[in-house]
C-alpha positions, 0 to 999 in steps of 0.5 A: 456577809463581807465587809467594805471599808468606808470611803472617804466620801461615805464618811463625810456623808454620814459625819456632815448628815447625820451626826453618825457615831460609827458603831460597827467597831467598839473599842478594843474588840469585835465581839458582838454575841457571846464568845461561849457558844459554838454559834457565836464562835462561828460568827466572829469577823477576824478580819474586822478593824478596831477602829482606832485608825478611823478605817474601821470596817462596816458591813456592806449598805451603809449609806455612801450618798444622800439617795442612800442615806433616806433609805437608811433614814427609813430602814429601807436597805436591800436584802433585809433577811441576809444584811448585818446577820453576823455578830460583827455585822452590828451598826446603828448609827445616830441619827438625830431627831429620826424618832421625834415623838409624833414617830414613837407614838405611831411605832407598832408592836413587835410581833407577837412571839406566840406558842400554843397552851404547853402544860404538864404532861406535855412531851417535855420535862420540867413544865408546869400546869399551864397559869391561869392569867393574871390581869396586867395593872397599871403602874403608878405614875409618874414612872420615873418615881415608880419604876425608873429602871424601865422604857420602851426600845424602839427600832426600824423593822421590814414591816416598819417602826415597832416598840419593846420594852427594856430594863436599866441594869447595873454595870459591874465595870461602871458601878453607878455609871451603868449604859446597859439596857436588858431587853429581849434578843428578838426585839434585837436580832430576828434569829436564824432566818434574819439579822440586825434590826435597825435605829435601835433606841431605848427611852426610860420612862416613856410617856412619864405620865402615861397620856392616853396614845392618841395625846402622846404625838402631840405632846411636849418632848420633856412629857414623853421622853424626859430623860431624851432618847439613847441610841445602842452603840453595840449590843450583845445576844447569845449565839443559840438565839441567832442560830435557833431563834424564831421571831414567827413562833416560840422554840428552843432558841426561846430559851435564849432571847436575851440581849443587852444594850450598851447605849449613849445619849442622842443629844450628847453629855457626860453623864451614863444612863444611870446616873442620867436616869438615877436608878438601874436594877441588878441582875442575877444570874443562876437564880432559883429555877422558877418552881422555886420563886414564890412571885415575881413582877413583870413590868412593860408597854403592851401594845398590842390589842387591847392595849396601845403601848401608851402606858407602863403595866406590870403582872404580879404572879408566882411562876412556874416552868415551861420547857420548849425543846429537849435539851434547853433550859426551863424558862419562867412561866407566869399568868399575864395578859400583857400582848406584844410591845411587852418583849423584852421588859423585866421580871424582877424580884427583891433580893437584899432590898433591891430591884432584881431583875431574873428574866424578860419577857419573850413569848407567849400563848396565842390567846394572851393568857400567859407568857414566859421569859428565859432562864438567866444561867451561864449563857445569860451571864457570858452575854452580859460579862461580855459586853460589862467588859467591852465597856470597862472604865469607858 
């Protein structure tokens, strides 16, 4: 997809209306997905500027009048399937108080990433007897003294506003002062047959008291967002999950659906995420295969039937593994009856006395008996190097 430079005009529209901080171009380079993969390489914009003259480059439908700027307001841009597909092609511009709180509670579920049961003996190696399910509990209350690394993610789809979940994570480049969120890449980047999703945002501890839903609307803003709301200036997904990647249903590029965000708060500040919030879980890397984990908890806001994505539930279960194509890694399998909204929240285990976070959720059986959440290895890794270094010492 070409890219235009920004007029004058367009510019001042975006500056004077709303408050933009231009995101298609982040400080010193333009790499948006991991640089490792073939497909990520393929979908490197050379061309694209760094930004530091103020003509950076932006892919084309940024809005440039009023008319233009509703449509935006309201995820309405033209093409939806081939607009911003390219790493490079990222943008989501603040737009302040376009998620006031009455609009979160009515955002949906992403849909569901949905396979049928796979158990042993299934065409694949490396895959477990399928998990009986395991009945998602309630977190304690108030979150941000039970699971302060966790919120919800939401954003602007073609079929209108939906809901992820997310996790706070250590920055090695920031120590103390992280701005990464880890979701799902799906809840990001509708892989190869889409693009960018739009008005990303990441609440931690949404709904900090967990009101029933049908309150949540009405509630004051310090109860459902209380650290406020942060917008993704860049954010980072592997190339196999654009390229392979199925938000209709599960496949290989499933092994793949991760993301990060690097995010900055709404309202302005100079404090990080982190430091805003006070708590953020590290990540490991090559961690032992799932067949090897004793247990782990999966943490998110399902809202999808039976549940309305008003309150944090977590699974507590011993994985197993799950391989969906030849060739890709095994993916953490568990027993959870969590539904959709819960894409993208962590799965964490304690290592040296920590919150550890080994994976995130992504599909999961038709009938919610199950999900499953990729493998972090060396591609997991390279995705997060790469966007922990965009922001080094920032």
């Amino acid at each position: 997809m070409p890219s235009i430079r920004r007029s004058t005009a367009a510019a001042a529209v975006l500056a004077a209306l709303v408050a933009v901080t231009a995101t298609a171009c982040g400080p010193e380079d333009n790499t948006a997905a991991a640089t490792g993969g073939s497909a990520a390489a393929e979908q490197q914009d050379k061309g694209a500027g760094s930004g530091k003259d103020g003509g950076g480059l932006l892919p084309e439908g940024m809005p440039t009048s009023i008319g233009d700027l509703k449509k935006w307001q309201d995820g309405g841009w033209k093409n939806w399937d081939r607009w911003a597909r390219k790493a490079t092609d990222f943008a989501n511009p603040i737009i302040k108080d376009h998620w006031k709180t009455d609009r979160l509670a009515k955002a949906q579920a992403a849909p569901d990433i949905g396979v049928r049961a796979t158990g042993a003996g299934s065409e694949y190696a490396a895959t477990d007897p399928e998990p009986r399910p395991v009945a998602a509990e309630q977190v304690g209350r108030p979150y941000h003294r039970n699971m302060a690394p966790v919120g919800k993610i939401f954003f602007d789809s073609p079929k209108g506003p939906m809901v992820c979940s997310g996790t706070i994570v250590e920055d090695p480049a920031n120590p103390g002062r992280s701005n990464l969120v880890w979701t799902a890449g799906h809840c990001v980047h509708s892989g190869k047959q889409g693009g960018w999703m739009r008005n990303i945002v990441f609440v931690p501890s949404y709904n900090d008291n967990g009101l029933p839903m049908n309150q949540v609307g009405r509630a004051p803003a310090q109860e459902v967002t209380p650290y406020g709301r942060f917008w993704a200036d860049w954010i980072t997904t592997s190339g196999e999950w654009m390229n392979m990647g199925s938000a209709d249903s599960g496949n290989g590029g499933s092994a793949y659906d991760f993301a990060v965000l690097h995010v900055k708060p709404e309202r302005g500040g100079g404090k990080s995420l982190q430091e805003t919030v006070g708590a953020a879980a590290q990540v490991w890397f090559g961690a032992p295969t799932a067949d090897r984990i004793s247990s782990l908890d999966a943490f998110g806001y399902p809202a999808a039937a039976p549940y309305d994505g008003a309150r944090m539930m977590n699974c507590p279960a011993r994985p197993g593994r799950l391989t969906m194509q030849q060739g890709t890694p095994a993916m953490h399998r568990i027993g959870c009856t969590m539904t959709g909204g819960t894409s993208g929240g962590g799965w964490f285990v304690t290592r040296g006395g920590k919150l550890t976070l080994v994976s995130n959720s992504s599909i999961s059986s038709n009938a919610h008996t199950w999900l499953a959440g990729p493998y972090l290895g060396t591609e997991a890794q390279r995705v997060f190097n790469g966007i922990s270094q965009k922001f080094a010492n920032r």
